[in-house]
N, C-alpha and C positions, 0 to 999 in steps of 0.2 A: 690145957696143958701143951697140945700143940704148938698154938703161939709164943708157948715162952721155950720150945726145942728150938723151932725155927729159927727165934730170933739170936739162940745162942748160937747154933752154928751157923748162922753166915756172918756172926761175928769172927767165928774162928777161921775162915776163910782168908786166904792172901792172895791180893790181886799184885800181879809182878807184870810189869811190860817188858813187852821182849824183842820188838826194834819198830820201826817207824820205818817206811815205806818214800821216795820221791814226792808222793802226793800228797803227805803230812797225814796218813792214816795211821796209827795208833794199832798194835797187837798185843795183847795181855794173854795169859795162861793166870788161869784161876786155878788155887790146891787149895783142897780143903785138907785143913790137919787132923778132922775129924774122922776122916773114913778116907781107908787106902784102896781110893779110885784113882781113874784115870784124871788125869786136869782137865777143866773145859780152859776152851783156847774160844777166846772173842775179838771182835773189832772193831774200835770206833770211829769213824769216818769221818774224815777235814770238812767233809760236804754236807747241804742240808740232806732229807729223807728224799726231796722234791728234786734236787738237782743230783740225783744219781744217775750216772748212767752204767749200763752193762758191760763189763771189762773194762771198769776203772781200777781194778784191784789187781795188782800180780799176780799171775800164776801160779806163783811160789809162795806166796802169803796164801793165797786160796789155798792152797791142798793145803800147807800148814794147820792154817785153821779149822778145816775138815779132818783132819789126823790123816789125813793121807802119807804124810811124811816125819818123820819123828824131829830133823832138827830146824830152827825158821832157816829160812835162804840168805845168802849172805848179798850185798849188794855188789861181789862181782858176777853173781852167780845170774843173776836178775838183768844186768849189762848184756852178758853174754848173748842171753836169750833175746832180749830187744834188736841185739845187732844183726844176730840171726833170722829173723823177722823181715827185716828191714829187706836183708838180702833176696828171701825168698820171694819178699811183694815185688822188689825190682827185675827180679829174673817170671815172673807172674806178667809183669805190664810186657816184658819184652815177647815171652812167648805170643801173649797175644797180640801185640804187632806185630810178630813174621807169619801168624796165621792168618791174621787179616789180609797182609801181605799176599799171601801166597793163596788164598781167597778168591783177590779181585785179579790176582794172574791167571788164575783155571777159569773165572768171568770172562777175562779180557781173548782169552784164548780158544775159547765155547767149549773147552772141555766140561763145564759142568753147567747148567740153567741158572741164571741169577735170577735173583727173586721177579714177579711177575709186579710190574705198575700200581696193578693195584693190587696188593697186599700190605696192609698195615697191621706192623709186627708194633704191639702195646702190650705190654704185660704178660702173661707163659703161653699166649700161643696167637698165631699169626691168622688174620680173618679176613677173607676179601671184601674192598668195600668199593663200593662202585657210585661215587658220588655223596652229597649228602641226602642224609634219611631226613623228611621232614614228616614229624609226625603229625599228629591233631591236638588240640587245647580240649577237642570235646571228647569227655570221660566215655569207654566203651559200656559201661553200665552201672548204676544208680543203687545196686545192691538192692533195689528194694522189691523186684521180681523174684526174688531165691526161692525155690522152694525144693524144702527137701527129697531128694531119691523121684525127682522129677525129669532130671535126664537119662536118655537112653543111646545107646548107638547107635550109631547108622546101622540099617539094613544094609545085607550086601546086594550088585541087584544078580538077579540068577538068570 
Protein backbone atom coordinates (compact mmCIF):
# COMPACT_ATOMS: atom_id res chain seq x y z
CA UNK A 1 0.00 0.00 0.00
CA UNK A 2 2.92 1.99 0.38
CA UNK A 3 3.92 2.02 -3.06
CA UNK A 4 0.60 3.19 -4.42
CA UNK A 5 0.81 6.46 -1.31
CA UNK A 6 4.17 7.26 -2.70
CA UNK A 7 3.59 7.03 -6.09
CA UNK A 8 0.43 9.41 -5.55
CA UNK A 9 1.96 11.90 -4.01
CA UNK A 10 4.83 12.71 -5.83
CA UNK A 11 2.51 12.87 -8.44
CA UNK A 12 0.78 15.71 -6.66
CA UNK A 13 4.00 17.37 -6.35
CA UNK A 14 4.84 20.74 -8.50
CA UNK A 15 8.24 21.27 -9.72
CA UNK A 16 8.32 25.37 -10.54
CA UNK A 17 11.92 26.93 -11.57
CA UNK A 18 12.74 29.75 -10.31
CA UNK A 19 15.66 31.44 -12.29
CA UNK A 20 18.87 30.29 -14.00
CA UNK A 21 22.11 31.41 -12.85
CA UNK A 22 25.32 32.98 -15.67
CA UNK A 23 26.39 29.33 -15.71
CA UNK A 24 23.22 27.93 -17.18
CA UNK A 25 22.38 26.19 -13.72
CA UNK A 26 18.85 25.59 -13.30
CA UNK A 27 16.87 26.35 -9.59
CA UNK A 28 13.54 24.61 -8.96
CA UNK A 29 11.45 24.75 -5.50
CA UNK A 30 9.41 21.60 -5.31
CA UNK A 31 5.65 22.09 -3.10
CA UNK A 32 3.86 19.43 -2.51
CA UNK A 33 0.06 20.13 -2.49
CA UNK A 34 -0.24 17.36 -0.27
CA UNK A 35 1.19 18.28 3.04
CA UNK A 36 1.75 21.98 4.24
CA UNK A 37 5.55 21.81 4.49
CA UNK A 38 8.12 23.75 3.67
CA UNK A 39 9.29 23.39 -0.30
CA UNK A 40 12.44 21.55 -1.01
CA UNK A 41 14.41 23.97 -3.16
CA UNK A 42 17.09 21.88 -5.66
CA UNK A 43 19.61 22.24 -8.60
CA UNK A 44 20.35 21.15 -11.60
CA UNK A 45 23.76 21.69 -12.97
CA UNK A 46 24.82 22.84 -16.80
CA UNK A 47 27.93 20.61 -15.76
CA UNK A 48 28.69 16.88 -15.74
CA UNK A 49 28.90 15.24 -11.91
CA UNK A 50 32.78 14.87 -12.99
CA UNK A 51 33.43 18.39 -14.20
CA UNK A 52 32.23 20.18 -11.00
CA UNK A 53 34.19 22.17 -9.35
CA UNK A 54 33.90 24.04 -5.73
CA UNK A 55 32.23 27.62 -6.05
CA UNK A 56 30.86 27.27 -9.34
CA UNK A 57 27.48 28.11 -7.91
CA UNK A 58 26.65 31.62 -6.37
CA UNK A 59 26.56 32.47 -3.33
CA UNK A 60 23.07 33.54 -3.44
CA UNK A 61 21.76 30.53 -5.26
CA UNK A 62 23.60 28.52 -2.56
CA UNK A 63 22.02 29.89 0.66
CA UNK A 64 18.83 30.09 -1.42
CA UNK A 65 18.92 26.53 -1.99
CA UNK A 66 19.95 25.83 1.57
CA UNK A 67 16.91 28.02 2.90
CA UNK A 68 19.12 30.22 4.26
CA UNK A 69 17.36 33.16 2.59
CA UNK A 70 13.71 33.21 1.88
CA UNK A 71 13.69 35.09 -1.72
CA UNK A 72 16.20 33.57 -4.85
CA UNK A 73 18.95 36.58 -5.57
CA UNK A 74 18.16 38.65 -8.35
CA UNK A 75 20.88 39.10 -10.91
CA UNK A 76 21.73 42.63 -9.85
CA UNK A 77 22.26 41.41 -6.75
CA UNK A 78 24.83 38.64 -7.66
CA UNK A 79 26.87 41.53 -10.00
CA UNK A 80 27.13 43.47 -7.11
CA UNK A 81 28.91 41.01 -5.31
CA UNK A 82 31.34 39.62 -8.16
CA UNK A 83 32.26 43.40 -8.44
CA UNK A 84 32.96 43.47 -4.96
CA UNK A 85 35.17 40.60 -5.07
CA UNK A 86 37.03 41.60 -7.68
CA UNK A 87 37.94 44.73 -5.77
CA UNK A 88 38.88 43.10 -2.80
CA UNK A 89 41.41 40.48 -4.74
CA UNK A 90 42.98 43.67 -6.33
CA UNK A 91 43.42 45.59 -3.11
CA UNK A 92 44.75 41.75 -1.63
CA UNK A 93 47.51 41.53 -4.66
CA UNK A 94 48.55 45.22 -3.81
CA UNK A 95 48.81 44.78 -0.13
CA UNK A 96 50.92 42.27 -0.71
CA UNK A 97 53.17 44.08 -2.96
CA UNK A 98 53.88 46.91 -0.64
CA UNK A 99 54.77 44.22 2.00
CA UNK A 100 57.03 42.51 0.02
CA UNK A 101 58.15 45.90 -0.89
CA UNK A 102 58.65 47.03 2.33
CA UNK A 103 60.17 43.38 3.19
CA UNK A 104 63.22 43.59 1.07
CA UNK A 105 63.58 47.41 2.36
CA UNK A 106 64.05 46.30 6.08
CA UNK A 107 66.44 43.20 4.10
CA UNK A 108 68.16 45.90 2.19
CA UNK A 109 68.64 47.99 5.13
CA UNK A 110 69.60 44.98 8.01
CA UNK A 111 67.10 46.13 9.91
CA UNK A 112 65.59 42.68 9.95
CA UNK A 113 67.78 38.98 8.95
CA UNK A 114 66.77 37.68 5.48
CA UNK A 115 66.32 34.33 5.18
CA UNK A 116 69.52 32.25 5.51
CA UNK A 117 71.06 30.49 1.96
CA UNK A 118 70.14 27.58 2.73
CA UNK A 119 66.75 27.40 3.81
CA UNK A 120 64.20 25.98 1.50
CA UNK A 121 60.81 27.35 2.16
CA UNK A 122 58.30 24.35 0.28
CA UNK A 123 55.23 23.85 1.56
CA UNK A 124 54.09 25.23 5.56
CA UNK A 125 57.41 25.37 6.90
CA UNK A 126 60.94 26.29 6.11
CA UNK A 127 63.90 23.37 6.44
CA UNK A 128 67.51 23.85 6.07
CA UNK A 129 69.09 21.95 3.47
CA UNK A 130 72.53 21.75 3.01
CA UNK A 131 73.17 20.26 -0.24
CA UNK A 132 71.82 17.12 -1.71
CA UNK A 133 70.80 14.10 0.33
CA UNK A 134 71.76 11.02 -1.57
CA UNK A 135 70.28 8.29 -0.07
CA UNK A 136 70.91 4.22 -0.81
CA UNK A 137 68.96 1.85 -3.28
CA UNK A 138 69.82 -0.81 -0.50
CA UNK A 139 66.62 -1.51 1.63
CA UNK A 140 67.50 -0.88 5.56
CA UNK A 141 65.86 -4.24 6.41
CA UNK A 142 64.10 -7.18 4.87
CA UNK A 143 61.24 -7.56 7.45
CA UNK A 144 62.11 -10.89 7.75
CA UNK A 145 64.08 -10.47 11.32
CA UNK A 146 60.91 -9.00 13.26
CA UNK A 147 60.27 -10.49 16.04
CA UNK A 148 57.90 -9.53 18.50
CA UNK A 149 58.64 -7.49 22.06
CA UNK A 150 62.20 -8.32 21.15
CA UNK A 151 63.54 -4.86 21.45
CA UNK A 152 64.64 -2.96 24.24
CA UNK A 153 66.15 0.27 25.28
CA UNK A 154 69.22 1.34 25.69
CA UNK A 155 70.70 1.22 29.03
CA UNK A 156 71.76 4.38 30.36
CA UNK A 157 75.46 4.05 31.11
CA UNK A 158 75.76 5.14 35.07
Amino acid sequence: MNIFRSIFKASRDVKKLVGTDNLGNKYFEIVSESIKAKPKRSMESSQEHVDYQAGTVPVEWEAWVRGNRRDPPTAEEIEKRERQTLIVKKRAVEVERKDKELQQREYDEGLVAGPSPGTQATGHASVPTYGTEQGSDKPLSTGNEFEPAAWEPPSKPK
